[in-house]
mmCIF file of the N, C-alpha and C atoms, coordinates in Angstrom:
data_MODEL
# 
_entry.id   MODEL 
# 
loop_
_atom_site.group_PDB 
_atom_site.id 
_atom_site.type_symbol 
_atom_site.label_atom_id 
_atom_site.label_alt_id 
_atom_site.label_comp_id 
_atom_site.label_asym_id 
_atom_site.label_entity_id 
_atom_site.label_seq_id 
_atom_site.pdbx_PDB_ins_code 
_atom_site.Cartn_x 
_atom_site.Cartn_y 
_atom_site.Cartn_z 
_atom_site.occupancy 
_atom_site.B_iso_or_equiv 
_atom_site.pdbx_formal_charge 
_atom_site.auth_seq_id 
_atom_site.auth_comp_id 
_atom_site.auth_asym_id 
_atom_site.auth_atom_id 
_atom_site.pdbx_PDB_model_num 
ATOM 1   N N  . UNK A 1 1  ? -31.587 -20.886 24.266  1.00 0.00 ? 1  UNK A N  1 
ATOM 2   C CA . UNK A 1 1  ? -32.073 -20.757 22.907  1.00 0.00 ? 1  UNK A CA 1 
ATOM 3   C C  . UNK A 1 1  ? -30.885 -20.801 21.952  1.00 0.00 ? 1  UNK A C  1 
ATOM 4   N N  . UNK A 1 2  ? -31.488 -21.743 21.025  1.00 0.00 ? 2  UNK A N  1 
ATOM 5   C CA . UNK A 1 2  ? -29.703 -21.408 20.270  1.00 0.00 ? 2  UNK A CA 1 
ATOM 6   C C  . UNK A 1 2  ? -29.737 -20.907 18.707  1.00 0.00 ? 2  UNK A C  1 
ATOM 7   N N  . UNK A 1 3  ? -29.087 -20.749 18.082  1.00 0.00 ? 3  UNK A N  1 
ATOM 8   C CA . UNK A 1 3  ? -28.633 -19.377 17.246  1.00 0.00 ? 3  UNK A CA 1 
ATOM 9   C C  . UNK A 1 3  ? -29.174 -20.370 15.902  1.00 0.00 ? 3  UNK A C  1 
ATOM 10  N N  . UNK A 1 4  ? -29.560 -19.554 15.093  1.00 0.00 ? 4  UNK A N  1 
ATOM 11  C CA . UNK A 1 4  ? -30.243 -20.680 13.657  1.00 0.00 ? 4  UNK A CA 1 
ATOM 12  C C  . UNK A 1 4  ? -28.504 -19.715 12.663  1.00 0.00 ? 4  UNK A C  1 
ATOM 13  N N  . UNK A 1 5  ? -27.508 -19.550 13.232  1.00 0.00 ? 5  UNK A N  1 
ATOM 14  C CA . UNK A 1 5  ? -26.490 -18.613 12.420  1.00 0.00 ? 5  UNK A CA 1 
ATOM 15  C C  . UNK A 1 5  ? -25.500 -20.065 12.074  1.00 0.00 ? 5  UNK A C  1 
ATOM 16  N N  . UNK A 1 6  ? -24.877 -19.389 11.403  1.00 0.00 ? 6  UNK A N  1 
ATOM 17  C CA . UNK A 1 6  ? -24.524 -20.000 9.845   1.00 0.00 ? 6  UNK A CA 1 
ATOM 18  C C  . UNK A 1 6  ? -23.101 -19.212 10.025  1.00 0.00 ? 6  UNK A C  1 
ATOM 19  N N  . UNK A 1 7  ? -22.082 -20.244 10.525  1.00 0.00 ? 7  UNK A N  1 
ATOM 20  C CA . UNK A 1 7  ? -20.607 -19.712 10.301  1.00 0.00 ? 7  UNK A CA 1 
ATOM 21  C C  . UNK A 1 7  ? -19.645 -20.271 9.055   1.00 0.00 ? 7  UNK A C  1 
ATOM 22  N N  . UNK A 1 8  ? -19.756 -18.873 8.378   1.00 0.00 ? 8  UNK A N  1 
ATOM 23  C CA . UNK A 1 8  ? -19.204 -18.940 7.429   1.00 0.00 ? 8  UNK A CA 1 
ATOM 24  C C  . UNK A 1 8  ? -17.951 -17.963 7.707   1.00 0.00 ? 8  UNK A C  1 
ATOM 25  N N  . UNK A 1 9  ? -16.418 -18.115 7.012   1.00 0.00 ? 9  UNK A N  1 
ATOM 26  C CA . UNK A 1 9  ? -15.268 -17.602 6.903   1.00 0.00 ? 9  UNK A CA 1 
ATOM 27  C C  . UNK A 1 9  ? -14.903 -17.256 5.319   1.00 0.00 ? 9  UNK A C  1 
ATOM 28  N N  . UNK A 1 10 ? -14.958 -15.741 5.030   1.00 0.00 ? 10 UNK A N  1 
ATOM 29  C CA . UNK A 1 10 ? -14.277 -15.312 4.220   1.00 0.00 ? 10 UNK A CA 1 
ATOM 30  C C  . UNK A 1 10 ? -13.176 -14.091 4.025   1.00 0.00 ? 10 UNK A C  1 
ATOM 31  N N  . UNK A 1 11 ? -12.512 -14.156 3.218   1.00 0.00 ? 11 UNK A N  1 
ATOM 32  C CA . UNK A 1 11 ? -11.193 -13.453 3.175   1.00 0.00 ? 11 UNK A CA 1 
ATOM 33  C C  . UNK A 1 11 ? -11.853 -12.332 2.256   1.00 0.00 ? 11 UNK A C  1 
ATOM 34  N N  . UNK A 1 12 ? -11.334 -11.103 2.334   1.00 0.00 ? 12 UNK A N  1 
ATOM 35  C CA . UNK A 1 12 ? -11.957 -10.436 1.938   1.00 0.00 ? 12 UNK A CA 1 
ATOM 36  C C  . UNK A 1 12 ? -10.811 -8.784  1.734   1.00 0.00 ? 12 UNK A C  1 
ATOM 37  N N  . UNK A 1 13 ? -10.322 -8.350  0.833   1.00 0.00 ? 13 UNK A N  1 
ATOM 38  C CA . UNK A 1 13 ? -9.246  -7.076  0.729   1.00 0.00 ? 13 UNK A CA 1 
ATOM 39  C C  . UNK A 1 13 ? -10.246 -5.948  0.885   1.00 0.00 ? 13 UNK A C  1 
ATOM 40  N N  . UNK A 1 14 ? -10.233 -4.959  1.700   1.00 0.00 ? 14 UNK A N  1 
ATOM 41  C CA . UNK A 1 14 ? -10.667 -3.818  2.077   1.00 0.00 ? 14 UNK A CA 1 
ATOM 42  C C  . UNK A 1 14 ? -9.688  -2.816  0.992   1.00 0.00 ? 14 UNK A C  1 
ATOM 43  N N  . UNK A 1 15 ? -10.590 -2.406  0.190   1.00 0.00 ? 15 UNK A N  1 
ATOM 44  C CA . UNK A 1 15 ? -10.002 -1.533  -0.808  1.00 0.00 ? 15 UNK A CA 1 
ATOM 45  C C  . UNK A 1 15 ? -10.384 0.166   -0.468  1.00 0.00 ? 15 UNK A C  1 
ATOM 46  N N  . UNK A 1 16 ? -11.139 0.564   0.444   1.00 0.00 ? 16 UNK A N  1 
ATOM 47  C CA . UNK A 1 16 ? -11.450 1.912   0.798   1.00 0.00 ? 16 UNK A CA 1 
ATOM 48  C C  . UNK A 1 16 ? -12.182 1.933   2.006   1.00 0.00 ? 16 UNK A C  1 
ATOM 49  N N  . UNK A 1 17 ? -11.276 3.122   2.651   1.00 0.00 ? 17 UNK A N  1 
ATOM 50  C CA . UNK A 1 17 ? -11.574 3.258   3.839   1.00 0.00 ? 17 UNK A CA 1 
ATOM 51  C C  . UNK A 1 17 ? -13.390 3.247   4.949   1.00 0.00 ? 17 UNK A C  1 
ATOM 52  N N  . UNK A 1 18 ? -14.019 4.016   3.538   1.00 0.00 ? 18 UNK A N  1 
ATOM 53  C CA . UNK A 1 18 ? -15.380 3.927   3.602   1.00 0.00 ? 18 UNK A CA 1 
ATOM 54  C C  . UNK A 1 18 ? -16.113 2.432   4.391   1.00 0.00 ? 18 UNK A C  1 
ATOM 55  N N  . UNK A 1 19 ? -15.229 1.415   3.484   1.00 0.00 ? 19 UNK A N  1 
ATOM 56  C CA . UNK A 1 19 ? -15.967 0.366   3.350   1.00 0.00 ? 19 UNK A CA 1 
ATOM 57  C C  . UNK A 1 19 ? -15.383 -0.220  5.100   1.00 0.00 ? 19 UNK A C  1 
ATOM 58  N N  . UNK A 1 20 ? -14.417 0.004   5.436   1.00 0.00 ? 20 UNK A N  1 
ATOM 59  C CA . UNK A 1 20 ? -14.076 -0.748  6.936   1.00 0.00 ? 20 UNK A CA 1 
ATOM 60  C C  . UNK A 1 20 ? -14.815 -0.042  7.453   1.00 0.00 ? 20 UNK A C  1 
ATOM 61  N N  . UNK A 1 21 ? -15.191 1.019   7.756   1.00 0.00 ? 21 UNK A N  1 
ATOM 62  C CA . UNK A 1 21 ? -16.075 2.143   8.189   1.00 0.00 ? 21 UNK A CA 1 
ATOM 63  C C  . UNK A 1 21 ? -17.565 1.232   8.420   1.00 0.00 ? 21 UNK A C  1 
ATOM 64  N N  . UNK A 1 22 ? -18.195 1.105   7.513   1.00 0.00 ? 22 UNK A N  1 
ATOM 65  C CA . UNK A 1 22 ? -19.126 0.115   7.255   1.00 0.00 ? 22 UNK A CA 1 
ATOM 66  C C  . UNK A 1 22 ? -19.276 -1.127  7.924   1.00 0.00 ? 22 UNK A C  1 
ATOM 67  N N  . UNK A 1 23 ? -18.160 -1.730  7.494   1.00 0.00 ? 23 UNK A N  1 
ATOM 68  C CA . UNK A 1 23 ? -17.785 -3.473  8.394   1.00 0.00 ? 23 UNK A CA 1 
ATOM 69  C C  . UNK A 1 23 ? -17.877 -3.380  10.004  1.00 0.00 ? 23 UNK A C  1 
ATOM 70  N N  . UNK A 1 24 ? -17.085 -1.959  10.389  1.00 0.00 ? 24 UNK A N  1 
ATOM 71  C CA . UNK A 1 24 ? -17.469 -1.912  11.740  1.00 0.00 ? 24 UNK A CA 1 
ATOM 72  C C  . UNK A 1 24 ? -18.389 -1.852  12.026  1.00 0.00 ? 24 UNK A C  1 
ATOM 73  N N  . UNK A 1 25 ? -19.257 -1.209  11.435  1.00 0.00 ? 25 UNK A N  1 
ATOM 74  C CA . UNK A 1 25 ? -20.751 -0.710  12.041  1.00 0.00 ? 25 UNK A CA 1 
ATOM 75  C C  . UNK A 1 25 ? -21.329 -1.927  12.041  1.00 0.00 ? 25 UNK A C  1 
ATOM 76  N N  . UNK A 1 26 ? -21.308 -2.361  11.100  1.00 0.00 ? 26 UNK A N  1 
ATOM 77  C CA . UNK A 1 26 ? -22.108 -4.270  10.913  1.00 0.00 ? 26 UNK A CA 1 
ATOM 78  C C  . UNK A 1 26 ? -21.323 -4.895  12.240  1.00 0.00 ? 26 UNK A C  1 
ATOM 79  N N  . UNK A 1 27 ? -20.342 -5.042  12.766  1.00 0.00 ? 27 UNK A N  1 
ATOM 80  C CA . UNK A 1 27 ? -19.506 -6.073  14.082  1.00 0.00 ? 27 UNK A CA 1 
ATOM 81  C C  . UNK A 1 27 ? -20.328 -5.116  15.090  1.00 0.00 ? 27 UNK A C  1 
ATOM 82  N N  . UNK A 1 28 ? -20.586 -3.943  15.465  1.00 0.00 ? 28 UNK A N  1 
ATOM 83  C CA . UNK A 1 28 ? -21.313 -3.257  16.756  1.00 0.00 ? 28 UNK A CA 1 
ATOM 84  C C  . UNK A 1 28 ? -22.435 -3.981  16.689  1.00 0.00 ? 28 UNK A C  1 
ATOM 85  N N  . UNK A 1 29 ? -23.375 -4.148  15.665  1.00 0.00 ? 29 UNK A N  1 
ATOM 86  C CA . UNK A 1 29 ? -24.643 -4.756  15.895  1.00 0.00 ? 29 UNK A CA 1 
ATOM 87  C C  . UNK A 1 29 ? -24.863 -5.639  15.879  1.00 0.00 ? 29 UNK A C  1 
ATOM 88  N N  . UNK A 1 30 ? -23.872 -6.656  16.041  1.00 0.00 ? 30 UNK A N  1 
ATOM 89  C CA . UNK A 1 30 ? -23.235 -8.371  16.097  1.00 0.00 ? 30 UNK A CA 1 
ATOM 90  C C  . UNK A 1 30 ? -23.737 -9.367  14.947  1.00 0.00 ? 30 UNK A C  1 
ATOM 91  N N  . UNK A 1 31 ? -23.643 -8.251  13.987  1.00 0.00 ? 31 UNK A N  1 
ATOM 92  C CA . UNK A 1 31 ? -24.320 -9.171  12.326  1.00 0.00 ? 31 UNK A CA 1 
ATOM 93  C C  . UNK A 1 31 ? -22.933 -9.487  12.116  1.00 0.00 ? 31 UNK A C  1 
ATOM 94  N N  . UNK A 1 32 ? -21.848 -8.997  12.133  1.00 0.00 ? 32 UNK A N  1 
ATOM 95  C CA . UNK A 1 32 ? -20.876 -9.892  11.966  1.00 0.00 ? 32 UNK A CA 1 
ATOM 96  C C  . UNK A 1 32 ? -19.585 -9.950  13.122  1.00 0.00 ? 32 UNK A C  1 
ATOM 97  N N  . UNK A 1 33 ? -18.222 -10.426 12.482  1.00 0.00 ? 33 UNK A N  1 
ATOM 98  C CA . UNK A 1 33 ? -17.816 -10.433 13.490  1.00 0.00 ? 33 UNK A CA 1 
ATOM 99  C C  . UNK A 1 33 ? -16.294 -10.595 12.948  1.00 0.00 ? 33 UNK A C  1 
ATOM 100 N N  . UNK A 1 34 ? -15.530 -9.322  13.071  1.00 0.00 ? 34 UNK A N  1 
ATOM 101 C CA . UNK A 1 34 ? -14.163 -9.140  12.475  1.00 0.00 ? 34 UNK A CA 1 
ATOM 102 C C  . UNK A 1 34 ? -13.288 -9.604  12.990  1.00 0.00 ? 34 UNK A C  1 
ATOM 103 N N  . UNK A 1 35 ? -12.035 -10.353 12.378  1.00 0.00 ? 35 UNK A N  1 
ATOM 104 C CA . UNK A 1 35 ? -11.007 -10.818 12.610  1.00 0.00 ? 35 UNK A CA 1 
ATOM 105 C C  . UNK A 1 35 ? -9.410  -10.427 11.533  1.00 0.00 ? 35 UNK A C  1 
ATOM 106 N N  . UNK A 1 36 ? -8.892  -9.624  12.570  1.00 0.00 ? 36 UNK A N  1 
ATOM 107 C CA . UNK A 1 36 ? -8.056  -8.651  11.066  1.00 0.00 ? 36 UNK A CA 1 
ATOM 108 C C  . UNK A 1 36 ? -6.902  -9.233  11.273  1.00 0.00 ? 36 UNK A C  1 
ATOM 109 N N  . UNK A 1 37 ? -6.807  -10.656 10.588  1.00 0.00 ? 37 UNK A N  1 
ATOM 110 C CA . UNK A 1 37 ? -5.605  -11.420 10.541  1.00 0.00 ? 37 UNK A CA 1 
ATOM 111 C C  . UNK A 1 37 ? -4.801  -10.167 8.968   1.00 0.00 ? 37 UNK A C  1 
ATOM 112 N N  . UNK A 1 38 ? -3.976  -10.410 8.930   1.00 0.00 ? 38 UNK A N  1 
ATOM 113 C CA . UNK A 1 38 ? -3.494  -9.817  7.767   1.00 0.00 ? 38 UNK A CA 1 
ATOM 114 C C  . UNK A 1 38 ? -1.840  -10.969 7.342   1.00 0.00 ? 38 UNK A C  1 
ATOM 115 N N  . UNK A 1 39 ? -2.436  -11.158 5.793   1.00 0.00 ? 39 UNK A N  1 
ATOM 116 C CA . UNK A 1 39 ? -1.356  -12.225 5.781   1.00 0.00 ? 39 UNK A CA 1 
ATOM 117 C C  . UNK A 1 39 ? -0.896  -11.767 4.648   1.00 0.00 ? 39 UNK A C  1 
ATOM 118 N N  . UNK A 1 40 ? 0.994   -12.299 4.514   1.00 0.00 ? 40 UNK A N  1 
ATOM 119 C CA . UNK A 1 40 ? 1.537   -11.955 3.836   1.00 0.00 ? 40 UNK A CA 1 
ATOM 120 C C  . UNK A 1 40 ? 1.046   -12.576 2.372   1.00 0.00 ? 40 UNK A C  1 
ATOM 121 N N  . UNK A 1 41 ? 1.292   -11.050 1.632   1.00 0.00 ? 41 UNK A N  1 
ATOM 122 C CA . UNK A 1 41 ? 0.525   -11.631 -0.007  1.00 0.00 ? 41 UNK A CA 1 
ATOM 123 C C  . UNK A 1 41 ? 2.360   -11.806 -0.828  1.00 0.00 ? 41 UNK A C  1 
ATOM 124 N N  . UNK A 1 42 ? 2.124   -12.178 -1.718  1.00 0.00 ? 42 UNK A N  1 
ATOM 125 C CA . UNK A 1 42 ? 3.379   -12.490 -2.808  1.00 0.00 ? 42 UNK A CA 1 
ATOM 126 C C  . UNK A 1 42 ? 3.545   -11.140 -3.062  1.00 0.00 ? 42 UNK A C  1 
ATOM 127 N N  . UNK A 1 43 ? 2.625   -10.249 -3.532  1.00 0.00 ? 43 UNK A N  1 
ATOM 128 C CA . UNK A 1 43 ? 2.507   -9.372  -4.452  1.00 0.00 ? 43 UNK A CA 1 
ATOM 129 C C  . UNK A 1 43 ? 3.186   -7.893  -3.517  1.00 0.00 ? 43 UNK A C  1 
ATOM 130 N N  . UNK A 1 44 ? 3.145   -8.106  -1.957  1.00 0.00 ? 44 UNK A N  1 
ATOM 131 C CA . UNK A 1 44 ? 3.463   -7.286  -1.035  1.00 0.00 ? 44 UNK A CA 1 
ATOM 132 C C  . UNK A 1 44 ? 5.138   -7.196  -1.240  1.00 0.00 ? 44 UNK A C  1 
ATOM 133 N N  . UNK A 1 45 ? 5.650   -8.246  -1.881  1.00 0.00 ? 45 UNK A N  1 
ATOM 134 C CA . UNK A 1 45 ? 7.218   -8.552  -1.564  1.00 0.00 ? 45 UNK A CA 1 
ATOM 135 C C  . UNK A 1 45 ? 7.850   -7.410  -2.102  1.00 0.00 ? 45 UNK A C  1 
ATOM 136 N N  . UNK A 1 46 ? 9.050   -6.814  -1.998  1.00 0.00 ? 46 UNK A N  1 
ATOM 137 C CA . UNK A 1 46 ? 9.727   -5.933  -2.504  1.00 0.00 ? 46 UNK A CA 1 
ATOM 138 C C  . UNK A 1 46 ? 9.937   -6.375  -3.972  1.00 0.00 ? 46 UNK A C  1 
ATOM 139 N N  . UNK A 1 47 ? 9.614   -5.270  -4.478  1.00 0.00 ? 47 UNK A N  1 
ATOM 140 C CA . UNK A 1 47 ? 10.119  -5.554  -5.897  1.00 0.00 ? 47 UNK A CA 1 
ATOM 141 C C  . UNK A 1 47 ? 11.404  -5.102  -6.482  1.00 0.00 ? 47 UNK A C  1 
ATOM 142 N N  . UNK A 1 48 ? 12.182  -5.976  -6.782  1.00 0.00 ? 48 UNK A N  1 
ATOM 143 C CA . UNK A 1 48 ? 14.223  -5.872  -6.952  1.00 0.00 ? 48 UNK A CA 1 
ATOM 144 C C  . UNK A 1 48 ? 13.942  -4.532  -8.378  1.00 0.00 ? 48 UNK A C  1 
ATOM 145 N N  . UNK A 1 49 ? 13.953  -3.492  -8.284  1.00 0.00 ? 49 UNK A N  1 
ATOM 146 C CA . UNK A 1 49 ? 14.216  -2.057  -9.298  1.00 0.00 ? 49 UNK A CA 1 
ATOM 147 C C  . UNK A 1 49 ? 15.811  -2.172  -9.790  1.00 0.00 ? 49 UNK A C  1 
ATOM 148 N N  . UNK A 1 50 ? 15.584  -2.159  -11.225 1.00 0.00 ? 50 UNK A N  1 
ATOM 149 C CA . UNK A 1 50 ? 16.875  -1.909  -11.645 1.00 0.00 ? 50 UNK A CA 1 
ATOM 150 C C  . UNK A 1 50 ? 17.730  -0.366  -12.050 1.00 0.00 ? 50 UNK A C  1 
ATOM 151 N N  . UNK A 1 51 ? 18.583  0.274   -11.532 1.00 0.00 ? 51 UNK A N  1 
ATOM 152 C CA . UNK A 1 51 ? 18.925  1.239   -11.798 1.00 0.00 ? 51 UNK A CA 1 
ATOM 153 C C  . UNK A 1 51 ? 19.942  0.799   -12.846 1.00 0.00 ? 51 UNK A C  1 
ATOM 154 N N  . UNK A 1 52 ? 20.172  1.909   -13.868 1.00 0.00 ? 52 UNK A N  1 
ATOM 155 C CA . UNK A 1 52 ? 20.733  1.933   -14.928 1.00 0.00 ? 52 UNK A CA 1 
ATOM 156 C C  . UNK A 1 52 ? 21.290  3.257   -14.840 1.00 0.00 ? 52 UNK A C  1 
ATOM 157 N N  . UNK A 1 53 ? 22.481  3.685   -14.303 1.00 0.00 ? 53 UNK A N  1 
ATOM 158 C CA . UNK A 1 53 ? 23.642  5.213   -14.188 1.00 0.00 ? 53 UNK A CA 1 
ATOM 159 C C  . UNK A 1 53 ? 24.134  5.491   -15.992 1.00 0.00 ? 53 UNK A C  1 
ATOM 160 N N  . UNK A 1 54 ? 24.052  6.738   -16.322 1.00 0.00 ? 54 UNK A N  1 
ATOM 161 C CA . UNK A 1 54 ? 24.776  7.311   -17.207 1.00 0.00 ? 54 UNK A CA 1 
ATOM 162 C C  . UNK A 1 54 ? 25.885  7.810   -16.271 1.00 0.00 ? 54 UNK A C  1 
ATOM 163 N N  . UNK A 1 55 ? 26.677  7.850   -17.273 1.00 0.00 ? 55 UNK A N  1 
ATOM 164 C CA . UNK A 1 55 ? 28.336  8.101   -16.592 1.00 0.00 ? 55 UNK A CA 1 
ATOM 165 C C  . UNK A 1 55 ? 29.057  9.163   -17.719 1.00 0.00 ? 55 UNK A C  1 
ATOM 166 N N  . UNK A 1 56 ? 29.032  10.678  -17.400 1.00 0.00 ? 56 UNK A N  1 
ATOM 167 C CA . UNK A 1 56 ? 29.189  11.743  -18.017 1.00 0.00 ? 56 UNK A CA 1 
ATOM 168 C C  . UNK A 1 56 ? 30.952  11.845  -17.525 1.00 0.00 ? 56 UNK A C  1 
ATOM 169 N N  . UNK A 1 57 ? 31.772  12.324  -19.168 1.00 0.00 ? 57 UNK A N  1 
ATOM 170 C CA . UNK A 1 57 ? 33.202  12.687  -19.092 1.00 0.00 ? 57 UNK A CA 1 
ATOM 171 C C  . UNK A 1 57 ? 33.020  14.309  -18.618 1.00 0.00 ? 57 UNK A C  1 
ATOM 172 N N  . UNK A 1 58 ? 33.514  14.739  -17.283 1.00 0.00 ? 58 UNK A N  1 
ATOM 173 C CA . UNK A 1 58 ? 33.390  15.986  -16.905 1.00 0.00 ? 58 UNK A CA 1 
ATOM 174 C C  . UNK A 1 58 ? 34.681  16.358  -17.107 1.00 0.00 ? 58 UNK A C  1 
ATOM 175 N N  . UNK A 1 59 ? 36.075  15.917  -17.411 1.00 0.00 ? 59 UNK A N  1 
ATOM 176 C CA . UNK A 1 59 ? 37.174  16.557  -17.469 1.00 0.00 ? 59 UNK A CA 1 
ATOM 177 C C  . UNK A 1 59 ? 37.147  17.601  -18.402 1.00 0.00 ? 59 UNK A C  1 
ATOM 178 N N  . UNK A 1 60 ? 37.810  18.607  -17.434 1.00 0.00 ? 60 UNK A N  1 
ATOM 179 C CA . UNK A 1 60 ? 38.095  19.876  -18.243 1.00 0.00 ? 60 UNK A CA 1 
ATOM 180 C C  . UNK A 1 60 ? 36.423  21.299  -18.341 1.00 0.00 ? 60 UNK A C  1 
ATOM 181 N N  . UNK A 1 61 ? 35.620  20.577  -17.590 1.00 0.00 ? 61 UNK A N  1 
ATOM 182 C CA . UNK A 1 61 ? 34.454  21.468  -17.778 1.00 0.00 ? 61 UNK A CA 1 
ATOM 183 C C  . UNK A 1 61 ? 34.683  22.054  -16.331 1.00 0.00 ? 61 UNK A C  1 
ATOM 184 N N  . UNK A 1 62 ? 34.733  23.395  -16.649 1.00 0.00 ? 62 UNK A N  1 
ATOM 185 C CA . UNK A 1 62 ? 34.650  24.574  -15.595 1.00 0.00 ? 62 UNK A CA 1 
ATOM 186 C C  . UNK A 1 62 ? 33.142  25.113  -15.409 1.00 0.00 ? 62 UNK A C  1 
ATOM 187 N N  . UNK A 1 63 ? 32.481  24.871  -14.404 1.00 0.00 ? 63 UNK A N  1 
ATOM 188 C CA . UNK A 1 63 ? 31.615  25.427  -13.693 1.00 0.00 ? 63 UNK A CA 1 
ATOM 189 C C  . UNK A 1 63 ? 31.409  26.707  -13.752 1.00 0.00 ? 63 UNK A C  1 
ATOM 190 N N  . UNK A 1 64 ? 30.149  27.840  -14.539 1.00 0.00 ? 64 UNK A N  1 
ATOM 191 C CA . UNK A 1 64 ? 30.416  29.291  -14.184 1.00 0.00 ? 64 UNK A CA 1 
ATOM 192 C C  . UNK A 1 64 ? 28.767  29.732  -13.416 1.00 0.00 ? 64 UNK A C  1 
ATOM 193 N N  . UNK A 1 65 ? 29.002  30.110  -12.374 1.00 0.00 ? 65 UNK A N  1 
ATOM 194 C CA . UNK A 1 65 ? 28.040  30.684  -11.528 1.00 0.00 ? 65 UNK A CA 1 
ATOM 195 C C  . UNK A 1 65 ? 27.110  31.546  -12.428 1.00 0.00 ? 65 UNK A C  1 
ATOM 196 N N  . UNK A 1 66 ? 27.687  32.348  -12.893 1.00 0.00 ? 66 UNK A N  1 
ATOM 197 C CA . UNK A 1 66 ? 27.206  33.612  -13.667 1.00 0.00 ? 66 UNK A CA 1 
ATOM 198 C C  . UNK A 1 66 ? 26.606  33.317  -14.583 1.00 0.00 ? 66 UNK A C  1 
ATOM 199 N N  . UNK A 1 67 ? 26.917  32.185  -15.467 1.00 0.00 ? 67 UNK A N  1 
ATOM 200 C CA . UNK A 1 67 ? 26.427  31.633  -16.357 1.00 0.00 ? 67 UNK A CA 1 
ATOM 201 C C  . UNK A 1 67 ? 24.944  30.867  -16.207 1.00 0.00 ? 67 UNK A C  1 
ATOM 202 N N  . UNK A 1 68 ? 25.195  30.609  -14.900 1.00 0.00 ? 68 UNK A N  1 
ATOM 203 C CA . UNK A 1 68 ? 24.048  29.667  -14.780 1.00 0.00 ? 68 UNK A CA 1 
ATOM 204 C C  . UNK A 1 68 ? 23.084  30.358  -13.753 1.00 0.00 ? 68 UNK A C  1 
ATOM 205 N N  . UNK A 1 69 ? 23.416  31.550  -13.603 1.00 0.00 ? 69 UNK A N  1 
ATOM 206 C CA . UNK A 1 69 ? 22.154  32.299  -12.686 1.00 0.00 ? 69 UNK A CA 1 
ATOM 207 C C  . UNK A 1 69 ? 21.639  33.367  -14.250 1.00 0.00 ? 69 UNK A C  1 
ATOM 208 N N  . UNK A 1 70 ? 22.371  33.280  -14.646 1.00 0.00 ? 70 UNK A N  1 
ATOM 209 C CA . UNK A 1 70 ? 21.785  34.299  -15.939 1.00 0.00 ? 70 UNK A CA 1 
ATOM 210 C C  . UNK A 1 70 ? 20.328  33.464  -16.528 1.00 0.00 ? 70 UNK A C  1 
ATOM 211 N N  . UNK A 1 71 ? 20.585  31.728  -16.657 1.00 0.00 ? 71 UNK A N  1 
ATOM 212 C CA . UNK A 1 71 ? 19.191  31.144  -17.248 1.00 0.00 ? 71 UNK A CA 1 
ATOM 213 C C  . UNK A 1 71 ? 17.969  31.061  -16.352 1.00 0.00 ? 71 UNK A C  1 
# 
């Protein structure tokens, strides 16, 4: 007997856990049928952060313990 099914392929981002939760349950009862390719997106790439340092003149500043457990 053969299948009146209809293979269709779509891509699809799983945005909450709920919802794979779901998808599985649909692949146990063979309404569908998962394939968890996972491909690299652009948007995954590291993004280059620019740090920008302030650069403080400490000469001559003495450190006081006392001073600074008092605040």
């Amino acid at each position: 007997m053969k299948s009146n099914a209809v293979k269709m392929i779509f891509t699809i981002e799983i945005l909450d856990k709920h919802a794979i939760v779901f998808l599985r349950e649909l692949e146990k009862l063979k309404i569908i049928r998962i394939s968890s390719k996972q491909e690299k997106n652009a948007n995954n790439r590291a993004v280059k952060k620019e740090f920008k340092a302030t650069r403080l003149d400490t000469r001559g500043f003495k450190f006081n313990r006392e001073e600074a457990n008092e605040r």
